[in-house]
C-alpha positions in Angstrom: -48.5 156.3 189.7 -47.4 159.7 190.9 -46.6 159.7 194.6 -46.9 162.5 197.2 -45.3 166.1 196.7 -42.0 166.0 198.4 -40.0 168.8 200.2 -36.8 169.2 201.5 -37.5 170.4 205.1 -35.6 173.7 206.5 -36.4 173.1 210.1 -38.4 171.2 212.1 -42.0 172.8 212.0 -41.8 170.8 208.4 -41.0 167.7 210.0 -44.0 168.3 212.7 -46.3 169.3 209.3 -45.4 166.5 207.2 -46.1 164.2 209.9 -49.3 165.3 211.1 -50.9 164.4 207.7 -50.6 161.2 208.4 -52.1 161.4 211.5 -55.2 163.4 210.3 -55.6 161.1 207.6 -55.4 157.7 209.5 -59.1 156.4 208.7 -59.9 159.0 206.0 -59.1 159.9 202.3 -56.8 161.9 201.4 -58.8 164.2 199.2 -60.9 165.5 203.2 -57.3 166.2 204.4 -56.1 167.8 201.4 -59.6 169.5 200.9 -59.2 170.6 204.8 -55.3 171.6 205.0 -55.3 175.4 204.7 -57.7 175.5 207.6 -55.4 173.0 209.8 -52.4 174.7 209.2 -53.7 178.3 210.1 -55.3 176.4 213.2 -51.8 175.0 214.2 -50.3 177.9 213.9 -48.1 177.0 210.6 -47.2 173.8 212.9 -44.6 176.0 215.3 -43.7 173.3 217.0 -42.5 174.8 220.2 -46.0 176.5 220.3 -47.5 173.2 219.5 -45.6 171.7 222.4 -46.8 173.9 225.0 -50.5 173.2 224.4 -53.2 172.3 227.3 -56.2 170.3 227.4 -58.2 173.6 227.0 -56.3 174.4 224.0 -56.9 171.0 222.3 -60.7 171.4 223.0 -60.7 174.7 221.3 -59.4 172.7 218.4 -61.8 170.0 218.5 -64.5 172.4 217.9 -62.7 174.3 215.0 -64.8 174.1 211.7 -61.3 175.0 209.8 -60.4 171.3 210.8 -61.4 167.7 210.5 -62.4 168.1 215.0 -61.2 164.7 216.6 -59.8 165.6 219.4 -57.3 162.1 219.7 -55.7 163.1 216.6 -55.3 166.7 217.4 -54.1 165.8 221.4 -51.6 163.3 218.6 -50.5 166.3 217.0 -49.5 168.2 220.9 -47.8 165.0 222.0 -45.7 164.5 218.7 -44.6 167.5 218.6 -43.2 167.1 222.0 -41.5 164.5 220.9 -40.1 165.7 218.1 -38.4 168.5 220.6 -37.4 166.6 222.5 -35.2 164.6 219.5 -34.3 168.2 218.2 -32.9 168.6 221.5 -30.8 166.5 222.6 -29.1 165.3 219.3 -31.4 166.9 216.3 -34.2 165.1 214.4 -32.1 164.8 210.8 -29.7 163.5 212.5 -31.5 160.9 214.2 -33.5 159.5 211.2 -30.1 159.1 209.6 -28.8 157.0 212.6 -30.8 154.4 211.5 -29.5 152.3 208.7 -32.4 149.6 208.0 -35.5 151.4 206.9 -38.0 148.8 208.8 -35.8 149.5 212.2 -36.5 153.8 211.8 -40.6 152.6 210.9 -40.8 150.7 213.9 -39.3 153.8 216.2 -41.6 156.3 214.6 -44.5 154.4 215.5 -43.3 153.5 218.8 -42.7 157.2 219.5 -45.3 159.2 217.6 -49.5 158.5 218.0 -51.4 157.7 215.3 -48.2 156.5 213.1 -48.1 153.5 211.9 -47.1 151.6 208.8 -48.3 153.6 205.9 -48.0 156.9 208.1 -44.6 155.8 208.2 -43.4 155.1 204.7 -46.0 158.8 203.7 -43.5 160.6 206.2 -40.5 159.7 205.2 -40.9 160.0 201.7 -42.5 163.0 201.5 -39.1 164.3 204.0 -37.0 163.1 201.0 -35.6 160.1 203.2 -34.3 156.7 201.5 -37.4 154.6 201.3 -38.0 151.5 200.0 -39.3 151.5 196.5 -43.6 151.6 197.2 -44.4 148.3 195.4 -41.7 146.1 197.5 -42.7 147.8 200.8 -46.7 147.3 200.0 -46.0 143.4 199.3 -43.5 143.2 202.1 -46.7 144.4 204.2 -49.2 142.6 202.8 -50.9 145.7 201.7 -52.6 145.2 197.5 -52.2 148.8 196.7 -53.4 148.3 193.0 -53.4 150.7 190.2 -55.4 153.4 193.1 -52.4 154.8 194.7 -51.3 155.3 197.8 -54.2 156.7 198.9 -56.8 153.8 199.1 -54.2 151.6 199.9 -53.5 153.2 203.2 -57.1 152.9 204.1 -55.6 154.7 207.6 -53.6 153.4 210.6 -55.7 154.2 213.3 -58.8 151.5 211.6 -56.5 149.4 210.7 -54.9 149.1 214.1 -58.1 148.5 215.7 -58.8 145.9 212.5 -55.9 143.8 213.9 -56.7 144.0 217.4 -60.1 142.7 216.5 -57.8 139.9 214.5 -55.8 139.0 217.2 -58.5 138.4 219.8 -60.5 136.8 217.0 -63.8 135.1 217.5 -64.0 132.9 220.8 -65.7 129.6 219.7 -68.6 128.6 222.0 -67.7 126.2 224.7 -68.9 122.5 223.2 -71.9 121.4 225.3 -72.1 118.2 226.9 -74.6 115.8 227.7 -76.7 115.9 230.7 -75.3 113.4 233.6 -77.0 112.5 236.7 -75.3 111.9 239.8 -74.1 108.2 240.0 -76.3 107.5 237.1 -76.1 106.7 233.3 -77.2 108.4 230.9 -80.6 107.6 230.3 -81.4 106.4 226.8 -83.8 107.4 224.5 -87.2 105.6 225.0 -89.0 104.3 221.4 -91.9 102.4 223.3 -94.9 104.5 224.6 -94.4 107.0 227.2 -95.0 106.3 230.6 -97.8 107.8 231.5 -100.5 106.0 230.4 -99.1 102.4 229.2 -101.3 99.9 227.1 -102.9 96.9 229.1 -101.4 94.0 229.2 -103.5 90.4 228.8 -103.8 88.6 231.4 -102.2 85.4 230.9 -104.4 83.4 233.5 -108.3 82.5 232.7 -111.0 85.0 234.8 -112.3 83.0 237.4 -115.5 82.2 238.2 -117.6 81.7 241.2 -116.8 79.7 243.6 -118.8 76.7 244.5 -118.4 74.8 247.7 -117.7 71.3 247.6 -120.1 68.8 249.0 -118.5 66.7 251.8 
């Protein structure tokens, strides 16, 4: 299976592009954000990031109603805040060198996703290998995370981040069982039990054990 195009990225507007694929794609297939790319890189700006950075809520609701795009407006208000973030890192110590910092591939996932919106495990692994970073061979990672990827690819596999997220919500809360019912109680009473003979209401006669008497003569003194 042949995996995503890599590239070796000359600043960080790469970094900012590479990542927001895997934001656009969380829930979707890969062939609607490939199909759509040309138009969301134009939109973006060729992902300036410093331009990116500076964007209002006005901006991002232009976006949202740009045909060149796939127009959700979470993942496009993703793509403003990340690539704060990623500034941020480029300033104070540079993004390269804080991937490389890390040592243990699963501690550098769990910081991306804790950092950047609408990243999470695939989005993760998609990034850093398309950046050329050390990742995990694909097979290992997907049965490390559960994840039967098949002979389809990458691309069914990550079936997106953002359903799958709310997927495991929905599994952690799970299904509340109904509360068992109990039976009704009086007050200071048993339980009554259930009746077989004939209701109440209207109850068969019952013989009268003593003769009917007759009438009644006076005795002669």
């Amino acid at each position: 299976m042949e995996g995503p195009p890599k590239i070796k990225p000359r600043s960080i507007d790469d970094y900012l592009e590479q990542l927001s694929k895997g934001v656009f794609q969380a829930g979707m297939s890969w062939r609607v954000v490939e199909a759509k790319w040309a138009g969301t890189r134009a939109a973006f700006q060729r992902f300036k990031v410093e331009r990116i950075a500076r964007m209002g809520d006005r901006e991002i609701d232009s976006l949202a109603t740009d045909t060149r795009l796939i127009r959700s407006r979470p993942k496009i208000a993703a793509v403003v805040h990340n690539a704060r973030e990623l500034l941020a890192l480029e300033r104070a110590e540079g993004f390269k060198k804080h991937l490389d910092s890390f040592t243990d591939y699963e501690a550098l996932a769990t910081d991306l996703k804790k950092r950047f919106k609408f990243v999470g495990d695939s989005g993760a692994y998609h990034f850093l290998y398309t950046v050329s970073h050390p990742v995990p061979d694909w097979r290992d990672w997907a049965k490390a995370h559960g994840m039967n990827w098949g002979g389809n690819g990458a691309g069914k596999a990550a079936a997106g981040d953002g359903a799958r997220g709310a997927a495991r919500t929905t599994a952690r809360r799970g299904a509340k069982a109904p509360p068992a019912t109990r039976p009704a109680q009086s007050r200071g009473r048993s339980v009554p039990r259930a009746r077989t003979a004939a209701p109440r209401g209207r109850q068969a006669a019952r013989p009268r054990s003593k003769t009917p008497r007759g009438p009644k003569s006076r005795a002669r003194r």
